[in-house]
C-alpha positions as CSV (number, residue, x, y, z in Angstrom):
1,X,16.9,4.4,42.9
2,X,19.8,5.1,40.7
3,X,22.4,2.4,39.5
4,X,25.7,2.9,37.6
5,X,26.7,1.0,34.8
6,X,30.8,1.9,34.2
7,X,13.2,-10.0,10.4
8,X,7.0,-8.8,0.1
9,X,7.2,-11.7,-1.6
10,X,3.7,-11.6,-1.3
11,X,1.7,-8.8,-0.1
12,X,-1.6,-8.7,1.1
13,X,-3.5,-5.8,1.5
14,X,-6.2,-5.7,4.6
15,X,-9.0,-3.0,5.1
16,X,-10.8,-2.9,8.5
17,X,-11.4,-1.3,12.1
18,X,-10.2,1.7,10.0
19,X,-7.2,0.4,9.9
20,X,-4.9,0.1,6.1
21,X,-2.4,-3.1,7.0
22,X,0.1,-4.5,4.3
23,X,1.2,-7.8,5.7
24,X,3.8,-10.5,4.9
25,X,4.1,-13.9,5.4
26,X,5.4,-16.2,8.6
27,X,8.9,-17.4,8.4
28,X,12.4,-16.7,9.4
29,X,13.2,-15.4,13.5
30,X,10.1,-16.0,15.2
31,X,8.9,-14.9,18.9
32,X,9.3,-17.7,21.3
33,X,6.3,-18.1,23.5
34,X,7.7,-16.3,25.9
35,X,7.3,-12.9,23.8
36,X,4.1,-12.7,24.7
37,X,3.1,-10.3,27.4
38,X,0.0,-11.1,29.9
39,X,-2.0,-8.3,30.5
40,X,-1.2,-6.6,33.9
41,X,-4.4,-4.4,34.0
42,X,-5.5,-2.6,37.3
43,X,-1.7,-2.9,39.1
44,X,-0.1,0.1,40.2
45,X,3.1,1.1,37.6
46,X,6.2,1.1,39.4
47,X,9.2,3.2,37.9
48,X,13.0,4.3,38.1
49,X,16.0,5.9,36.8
50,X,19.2,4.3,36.0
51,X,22.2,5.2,34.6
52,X,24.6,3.9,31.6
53,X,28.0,4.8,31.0
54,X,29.3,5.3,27.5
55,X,32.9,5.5,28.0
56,X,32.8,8.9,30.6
57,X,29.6,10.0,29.5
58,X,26.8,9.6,31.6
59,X,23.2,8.0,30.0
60,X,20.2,8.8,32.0
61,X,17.2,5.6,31.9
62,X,13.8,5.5,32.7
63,X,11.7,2.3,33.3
64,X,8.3,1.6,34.1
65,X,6.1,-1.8,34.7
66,X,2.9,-3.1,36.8
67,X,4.8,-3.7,40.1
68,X,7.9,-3.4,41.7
69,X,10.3,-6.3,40.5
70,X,10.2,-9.2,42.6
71,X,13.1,-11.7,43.5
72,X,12.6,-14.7,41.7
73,X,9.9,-14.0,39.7
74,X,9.6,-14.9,36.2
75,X,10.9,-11.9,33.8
76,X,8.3,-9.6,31.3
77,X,9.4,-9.3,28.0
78,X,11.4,-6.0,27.8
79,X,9.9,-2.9,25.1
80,X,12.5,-0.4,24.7
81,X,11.8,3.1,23.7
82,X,14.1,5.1,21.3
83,X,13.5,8.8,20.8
84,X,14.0,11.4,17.8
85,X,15.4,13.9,17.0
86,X,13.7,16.9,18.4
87,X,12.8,15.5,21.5
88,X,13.5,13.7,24.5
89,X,12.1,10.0,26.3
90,X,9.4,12.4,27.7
91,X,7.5,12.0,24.4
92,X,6.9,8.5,25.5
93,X,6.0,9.3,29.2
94,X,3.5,12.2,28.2
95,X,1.1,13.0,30.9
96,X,-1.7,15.4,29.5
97,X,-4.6,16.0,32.6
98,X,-8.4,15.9,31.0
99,X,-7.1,14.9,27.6
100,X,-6.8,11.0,27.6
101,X,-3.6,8.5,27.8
102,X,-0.6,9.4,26.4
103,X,2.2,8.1,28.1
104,X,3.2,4.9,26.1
105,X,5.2,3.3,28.6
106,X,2.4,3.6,31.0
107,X,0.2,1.7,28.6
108,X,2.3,-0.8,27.8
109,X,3.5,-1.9,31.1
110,X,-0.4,-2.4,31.5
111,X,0.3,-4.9,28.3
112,X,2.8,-6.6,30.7
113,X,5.9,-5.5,29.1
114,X,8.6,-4.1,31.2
115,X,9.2,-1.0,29.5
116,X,12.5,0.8,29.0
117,X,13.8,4.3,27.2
118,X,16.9,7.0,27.6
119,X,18.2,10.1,26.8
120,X,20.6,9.9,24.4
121,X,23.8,11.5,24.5
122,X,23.4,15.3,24.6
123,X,19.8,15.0,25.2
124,X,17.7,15.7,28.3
125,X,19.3,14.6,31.1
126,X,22.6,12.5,29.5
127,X,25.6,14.1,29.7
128,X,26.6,17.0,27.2
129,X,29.5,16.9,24.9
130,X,30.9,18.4,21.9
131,X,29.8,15.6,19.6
132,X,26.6,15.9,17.0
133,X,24.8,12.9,18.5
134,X,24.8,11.1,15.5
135,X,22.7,7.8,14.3
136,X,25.9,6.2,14.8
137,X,26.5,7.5,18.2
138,X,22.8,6.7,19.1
139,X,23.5,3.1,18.4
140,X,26.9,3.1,21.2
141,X,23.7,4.3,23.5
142,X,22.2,1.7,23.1
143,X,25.0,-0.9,23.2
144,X,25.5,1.1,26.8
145,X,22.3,0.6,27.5
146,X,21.3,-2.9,27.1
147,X,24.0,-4.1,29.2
148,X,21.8,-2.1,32.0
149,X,18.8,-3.8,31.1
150,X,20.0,-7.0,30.7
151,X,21.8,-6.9,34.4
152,X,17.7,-5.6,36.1
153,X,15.7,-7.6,34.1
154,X,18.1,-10.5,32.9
155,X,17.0,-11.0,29.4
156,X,18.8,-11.2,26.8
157,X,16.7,-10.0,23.7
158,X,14.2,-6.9,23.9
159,X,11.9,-5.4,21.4
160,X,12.5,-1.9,20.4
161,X,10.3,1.0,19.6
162,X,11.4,3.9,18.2
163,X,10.0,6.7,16.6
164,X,11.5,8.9,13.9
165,X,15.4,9.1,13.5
166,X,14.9,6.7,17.0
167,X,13.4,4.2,14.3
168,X,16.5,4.4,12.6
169,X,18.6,4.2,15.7
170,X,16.7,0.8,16.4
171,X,17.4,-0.1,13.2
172,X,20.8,0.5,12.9
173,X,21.7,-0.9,16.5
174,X,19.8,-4.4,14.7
175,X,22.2,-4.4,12.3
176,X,25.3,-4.8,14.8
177,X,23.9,-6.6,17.4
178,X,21.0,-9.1,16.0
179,X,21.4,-11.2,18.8
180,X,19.8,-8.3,21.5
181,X,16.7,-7.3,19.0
182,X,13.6,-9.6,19.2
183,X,10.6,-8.1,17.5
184,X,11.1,-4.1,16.0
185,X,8.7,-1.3,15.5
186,X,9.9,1.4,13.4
187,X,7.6,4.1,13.8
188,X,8.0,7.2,11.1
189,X,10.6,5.9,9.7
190,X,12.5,6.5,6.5
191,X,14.8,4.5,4.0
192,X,16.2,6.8,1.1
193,X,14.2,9.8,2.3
194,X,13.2,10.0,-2.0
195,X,10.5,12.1,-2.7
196,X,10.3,13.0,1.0
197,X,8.8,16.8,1.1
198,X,10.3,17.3,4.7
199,X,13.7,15.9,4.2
200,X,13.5,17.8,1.2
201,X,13.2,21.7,2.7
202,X,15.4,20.9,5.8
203,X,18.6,19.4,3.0
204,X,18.4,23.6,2.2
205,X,19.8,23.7,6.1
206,X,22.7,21.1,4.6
207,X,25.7,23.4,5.0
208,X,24.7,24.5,8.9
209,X,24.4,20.7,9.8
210,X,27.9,20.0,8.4
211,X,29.4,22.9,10.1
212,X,27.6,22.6,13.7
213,X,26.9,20.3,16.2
214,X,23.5,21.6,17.7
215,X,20.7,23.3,16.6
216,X,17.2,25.7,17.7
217,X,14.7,23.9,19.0
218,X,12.5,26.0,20.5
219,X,8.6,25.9,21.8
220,X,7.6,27.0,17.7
221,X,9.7,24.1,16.3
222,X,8.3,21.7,18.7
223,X,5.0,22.7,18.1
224,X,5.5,22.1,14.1
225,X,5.9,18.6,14.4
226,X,2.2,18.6,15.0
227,X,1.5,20.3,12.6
228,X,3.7,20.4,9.3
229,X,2.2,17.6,7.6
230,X,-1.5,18.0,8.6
231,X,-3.0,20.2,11.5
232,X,-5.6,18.6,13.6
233,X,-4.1,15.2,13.7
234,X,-2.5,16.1,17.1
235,X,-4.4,17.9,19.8
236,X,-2.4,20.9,20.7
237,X,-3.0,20.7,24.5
238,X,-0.3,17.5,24.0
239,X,1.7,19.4,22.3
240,X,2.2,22.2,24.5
241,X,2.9,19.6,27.4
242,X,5.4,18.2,25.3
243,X,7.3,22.0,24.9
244,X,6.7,22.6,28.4
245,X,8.7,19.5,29.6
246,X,10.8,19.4,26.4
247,X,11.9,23.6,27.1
248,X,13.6,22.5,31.0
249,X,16.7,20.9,28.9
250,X,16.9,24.1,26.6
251,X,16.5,25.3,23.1
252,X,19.4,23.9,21.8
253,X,19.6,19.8,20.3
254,X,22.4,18.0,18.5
255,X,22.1,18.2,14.5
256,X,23.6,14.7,13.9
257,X,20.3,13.1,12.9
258,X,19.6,15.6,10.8
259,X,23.0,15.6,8.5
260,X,22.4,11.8,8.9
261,X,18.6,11.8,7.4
262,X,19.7,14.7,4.9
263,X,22.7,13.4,3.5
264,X,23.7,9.8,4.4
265,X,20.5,8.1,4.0
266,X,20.6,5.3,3.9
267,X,21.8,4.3,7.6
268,X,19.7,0.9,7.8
269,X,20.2,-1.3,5.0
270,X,17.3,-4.4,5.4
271,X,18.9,-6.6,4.1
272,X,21.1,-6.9,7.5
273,X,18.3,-6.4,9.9
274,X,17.2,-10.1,10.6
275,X,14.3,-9.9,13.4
276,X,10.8,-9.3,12.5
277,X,9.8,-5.9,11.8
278,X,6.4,-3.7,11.9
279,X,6.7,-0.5,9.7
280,X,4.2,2.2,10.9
281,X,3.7,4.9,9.1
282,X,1.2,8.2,9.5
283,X,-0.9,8.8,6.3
284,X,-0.1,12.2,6.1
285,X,3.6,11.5,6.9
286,X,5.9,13.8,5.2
287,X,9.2,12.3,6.1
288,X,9.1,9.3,3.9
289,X,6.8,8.2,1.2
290,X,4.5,4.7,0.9
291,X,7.0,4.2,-2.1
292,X,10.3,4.5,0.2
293,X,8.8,2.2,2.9
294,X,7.6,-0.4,0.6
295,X,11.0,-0.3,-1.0
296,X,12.6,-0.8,2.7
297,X,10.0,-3.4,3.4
298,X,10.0,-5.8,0.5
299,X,14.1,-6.4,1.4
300,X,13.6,-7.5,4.5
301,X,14.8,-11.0,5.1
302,X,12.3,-12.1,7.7
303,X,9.2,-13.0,6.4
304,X,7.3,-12.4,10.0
305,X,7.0,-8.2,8.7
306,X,3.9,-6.2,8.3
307,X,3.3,-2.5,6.9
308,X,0.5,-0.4,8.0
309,X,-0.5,2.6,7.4
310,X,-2.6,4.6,10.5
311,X,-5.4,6.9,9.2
312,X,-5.7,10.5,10.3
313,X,-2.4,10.8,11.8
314,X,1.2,12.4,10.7
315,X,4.7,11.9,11.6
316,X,4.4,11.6,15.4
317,X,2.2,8.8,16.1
318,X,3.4,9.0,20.2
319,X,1.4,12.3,19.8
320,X,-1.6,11.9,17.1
321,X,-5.2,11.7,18.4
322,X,-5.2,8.6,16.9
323,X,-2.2,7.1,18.7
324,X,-5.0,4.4,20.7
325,X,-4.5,2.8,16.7
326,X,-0.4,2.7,17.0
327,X,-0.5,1.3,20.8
328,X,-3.0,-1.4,19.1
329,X,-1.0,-2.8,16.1
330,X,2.4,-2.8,17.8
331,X,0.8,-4.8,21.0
332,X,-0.9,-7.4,18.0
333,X,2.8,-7.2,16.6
334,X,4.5,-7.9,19.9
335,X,2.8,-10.3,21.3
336,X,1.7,-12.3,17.7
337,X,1.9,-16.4,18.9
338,X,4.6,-18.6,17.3
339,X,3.1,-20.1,14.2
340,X,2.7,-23.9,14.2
341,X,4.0,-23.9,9.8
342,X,6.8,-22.4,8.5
């Protein structure tokens, strides 16, 4: 089926279930009961593409839940997925035979959620221009986007997920339209990008970003995002699943994000994102450092935020061998109850 569409004063550290959490306080924009999803274990995940329209350009949608949706039943509480940099939606839908789960959206419509991604502008299967696909155009996406989402499912808020410079696409899309984001997970994100050794050899690449709009991305590059922080904290078989599907759209992705995270940082300023937010971060990440996060995180005017840190893995956290620990703090995060003081 296709369809057109023309929030630390006071931080405490916790230790346990392997897990390193830094967590704030209760206050400010809170989840209303509905926010919660019921578990929707065992039923069979229904899915389908859409499609946005961002002035003439074509965005391509994916969604996925427990069942086909019903008339008149009551709606699920909406998950959005934003993608990075390097890759597509598919790293959210990965499907890796003999080697676990790894399709996020499958998992979390098991949560209950009605989950949503896209393909940004000149990314997979969204249409192809001559811009650089910029944060900033990233966040007209998703202004294209919601308006879809909000005519299938017809909610109003959503919590978004997004991973990498798709954490700062979330973030920034927060910023301008407070009233669409409920609860965000920023995933690998980065503030400043100060003292961040990645950000730090790809600024050497600052002249070609300016000067053009896409970049290589080829099976090798793909296959270092596994691996340039710390090797063995994705299993490769993933990996290689991820180039296979990821090499159908070509070798070629925009730079925008990449000016963006080498020379404009920062793009989300916390102090205007008002919804309650969960930082994740890998502890071998090498995009952005404890010290940067913590920054980001104690400005933050919503004191429902938490910080953790996820052992053993890198950057991606949609591909780490540990990624059973991300799906498990951001469905605690989602689906937290309303708290009774304030």
């Amino acid at each position: 089926m296709e369809k057109f569409d023309s929030p630390l004063a006071r931080r405490t550290v916790i230790k346990g279930a392997g897990l390193g959490l830094m967590a704030g306080g209760f206050a400010g924009t809170l989840p209303t009961p509905s926010a919660s999803a019921a578990g929707s274990e065992g039923g069979e995940i229904w899915s389908s593409e859409y499609w946005a329209k961002k002035g003439e350009i074509p965005l391509w949608m994916y969604r996925k839940r427990v069942g086909a949706p019903k008339a008149g039943e009551p709606s699920r509480p909406v998950l959005f997925f934003v993608h990075g940099s390097s890759v597509t939606s598919r790293v959210f839908d990965l499907h890796v035979p003999g080697h676990g789960e790894y399709s996020a959206m499958d998992e979390f419509a098991r949560y209950g959620f009605d989950c949503w991604t896209m393909d940004h502008e000149n990314y997979g299967k969204s249409g192809r221009t001559s811009g650089n696909a910029d944060i900033a155009s990233g966040v007209e996406d998703l202004k294209a986007a919601v308006e879809v989402v909000t005519r299938e499912t017809g909610r109003q808020k959503f919590h978004f997920l997004g991973e990498s410079s798709g954490a700062l696409r979330a973030g920034a899309y927060a910023m301008v339209a407070p009233e669409r984001a409920d609860r965000l997970v920023f995933a690998a994100f980065t503030y400043k990008g100060e003292g961040s050794p990645t950000l730090t050899k790809r600024a050497e690449q600052l002249a070609y970003f300016r000067s053009h709009n896409m970049r290589k991305r080829d099976r090798d590059m793909i296959r270092s995002i596994a691996t340039r922080d710390k090797p063995g904290t994705s299993d490769p078989a993933a990996v290689e699943v991820l180039a296979d599907v990821e090499m159908q759209f070509g070798d070629q992705v925009p730079t925008g994000t990449y000016l963006d995270m080498t020379a404009n940082l920062p793009v989300v300023h916390p102090q205007k994102v008002l919804s309650p937010v969960l930082l994740v971060r890998g502890e071998y990440d090498g995009i952005a450092t404890v010290a940067d996060l913590e920054e980001f995180f104690n400005l933050l005017p919503n004191g429902d935020r938490q910080f953790i840190i996820l052992p053993g893995t890198a950057h991606s956290v949609a591909l780490a061998t540990n990624r059973q620990l991300f799906w498990h703090v951001t469905r605690a995060f989602l689906t937290m109850p309303t708290p009774i003081a304030t």
